[in-house]
C-alpha positions in Angstrom: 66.6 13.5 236.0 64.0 15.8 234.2 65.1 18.0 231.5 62.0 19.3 230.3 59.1 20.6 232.6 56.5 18.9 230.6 57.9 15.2 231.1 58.0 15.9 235.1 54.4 17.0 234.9 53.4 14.4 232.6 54.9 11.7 235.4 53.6 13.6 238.4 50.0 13.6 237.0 50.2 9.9 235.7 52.1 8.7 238.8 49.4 10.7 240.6 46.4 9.0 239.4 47.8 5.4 241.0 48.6 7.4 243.9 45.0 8.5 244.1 43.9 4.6 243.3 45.8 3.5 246.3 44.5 6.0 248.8 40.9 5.6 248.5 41.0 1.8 248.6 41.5 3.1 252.8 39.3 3.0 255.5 39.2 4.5 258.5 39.3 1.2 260.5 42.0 0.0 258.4 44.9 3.2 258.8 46.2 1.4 262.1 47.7 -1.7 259.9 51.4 -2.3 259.6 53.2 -4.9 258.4 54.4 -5.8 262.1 53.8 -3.4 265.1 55.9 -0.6 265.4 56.5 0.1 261.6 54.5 2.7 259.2 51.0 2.2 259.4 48.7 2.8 256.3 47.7 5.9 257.7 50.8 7.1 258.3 52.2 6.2 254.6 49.3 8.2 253.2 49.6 10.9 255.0 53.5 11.4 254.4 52.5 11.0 250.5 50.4 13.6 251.7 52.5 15.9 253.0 56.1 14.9 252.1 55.5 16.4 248.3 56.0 19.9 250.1 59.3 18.9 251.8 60.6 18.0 248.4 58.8 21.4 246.3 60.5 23.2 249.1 64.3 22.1 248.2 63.3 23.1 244.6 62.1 25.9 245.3 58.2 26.0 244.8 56.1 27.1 246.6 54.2 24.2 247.9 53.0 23.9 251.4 50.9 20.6 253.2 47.4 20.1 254.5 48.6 19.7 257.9 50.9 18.9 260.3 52.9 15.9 259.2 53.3 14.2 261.9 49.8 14.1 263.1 48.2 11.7 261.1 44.6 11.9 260.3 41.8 9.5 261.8 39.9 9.9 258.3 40.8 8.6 254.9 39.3 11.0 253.2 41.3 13.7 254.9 44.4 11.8 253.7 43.0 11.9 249.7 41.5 15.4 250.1 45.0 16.7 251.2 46.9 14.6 248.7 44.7 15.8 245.8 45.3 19.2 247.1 49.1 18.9 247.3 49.2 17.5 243.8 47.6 20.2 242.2 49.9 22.3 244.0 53.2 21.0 243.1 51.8 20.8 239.2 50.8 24.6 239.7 54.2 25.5 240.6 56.3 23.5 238.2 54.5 25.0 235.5 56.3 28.4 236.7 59.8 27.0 235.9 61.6 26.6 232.8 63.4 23.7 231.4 66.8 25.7 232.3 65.6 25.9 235.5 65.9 22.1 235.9 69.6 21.9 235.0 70.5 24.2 237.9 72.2 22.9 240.8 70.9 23.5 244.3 71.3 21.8 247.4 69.8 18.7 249.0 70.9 16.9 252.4 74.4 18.5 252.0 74.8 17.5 248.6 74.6 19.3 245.7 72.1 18.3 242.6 69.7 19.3 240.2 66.3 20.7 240.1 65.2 17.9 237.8 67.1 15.3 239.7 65.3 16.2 242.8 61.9 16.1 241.2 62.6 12.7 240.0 63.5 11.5 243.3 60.3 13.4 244.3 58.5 10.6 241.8 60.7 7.8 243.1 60.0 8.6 247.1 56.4 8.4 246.1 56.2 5.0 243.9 58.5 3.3 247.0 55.6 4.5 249.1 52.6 3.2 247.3 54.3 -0.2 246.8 54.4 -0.1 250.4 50.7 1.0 250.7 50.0 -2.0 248.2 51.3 -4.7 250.6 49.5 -3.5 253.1 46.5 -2.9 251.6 46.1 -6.3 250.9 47.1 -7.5 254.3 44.6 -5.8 255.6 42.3 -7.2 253.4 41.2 -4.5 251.3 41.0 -4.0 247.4 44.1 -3.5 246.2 43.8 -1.4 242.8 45.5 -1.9 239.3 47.8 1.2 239.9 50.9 -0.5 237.1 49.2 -3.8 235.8 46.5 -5.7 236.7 46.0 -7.3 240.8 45.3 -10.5 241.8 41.5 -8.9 242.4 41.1 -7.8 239.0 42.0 -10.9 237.5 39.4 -13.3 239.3 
């Protein structure tokens, strides 16, 4: 849970970076892969890192809106790290309007009730799961898999 505004956007931005690693290793060719047919593909975990960040700004209460559609999932790559960058920047604009208080205050989330800060951690959490995800995959379908929290395989050839 964050108490202080500053440590949330300290994460976001750092966690971001990685974020940003991980989708431009992509290509276009390569957003079909999944680990077996029928589960998320590549281009569908981007794009819900994508998008999702406006889901959870919304429970918080910023104003935060996605790129697109969610559920239609780019054919480009680029269109997938354009409208993250974009929703970064975003959520780190509106954070910066609240207030440390803010984050102790208790508002709702899937029927439960927690706190602002809470849910912005689990905003960070949902997105590390996801690029851990994007990592496997990455390098099952053969592409560079970047250094997002230590050193890959890659970069220690």
């Amino acid at each position: 849970m964050y108490r202080k505004v500053d440590d949330f956007i300290t994460d976001w931005n750092n966690g971001a970076q990685g974020t940003i690693q991980v989708l431009e290793s992509l290509t276009d060719e390569k957003l079909g892969q999944a680990i077996v047919e029928g589960h998320n593909t590549l281009g569908w975990l981007g794009w819900h890192l994508a998008t999702a960040p406006a889901f959870f700004a919304g429970i918080v209460g910023l104003n935060v809106k996605a790129s697109g559609n969610p559920s239609e999932v780019p054919t480009k790559a680029e269109t997938i790290v354009q409208a993250y960058k974009t929703i970064v920047d975003d959520v780190q604009k509106e954070a910066e309007l609240l207030t440390d208080e803010q984050l102790a205050e208790e508002i709702e989330s899937f029927g439960n009730k927690t706190t602002r800060g809470a849910m912005l951690r689990t905003l960070i959490d949902h997105q590390t799961h996801h690029r851990g995800q994007m990592t496997v995959l990455l390098r099952q379908a053969g592409l560079k898999v970047p250094s997002v929290m230590g050193p890959t395989k890659e970069e220690s050839n």
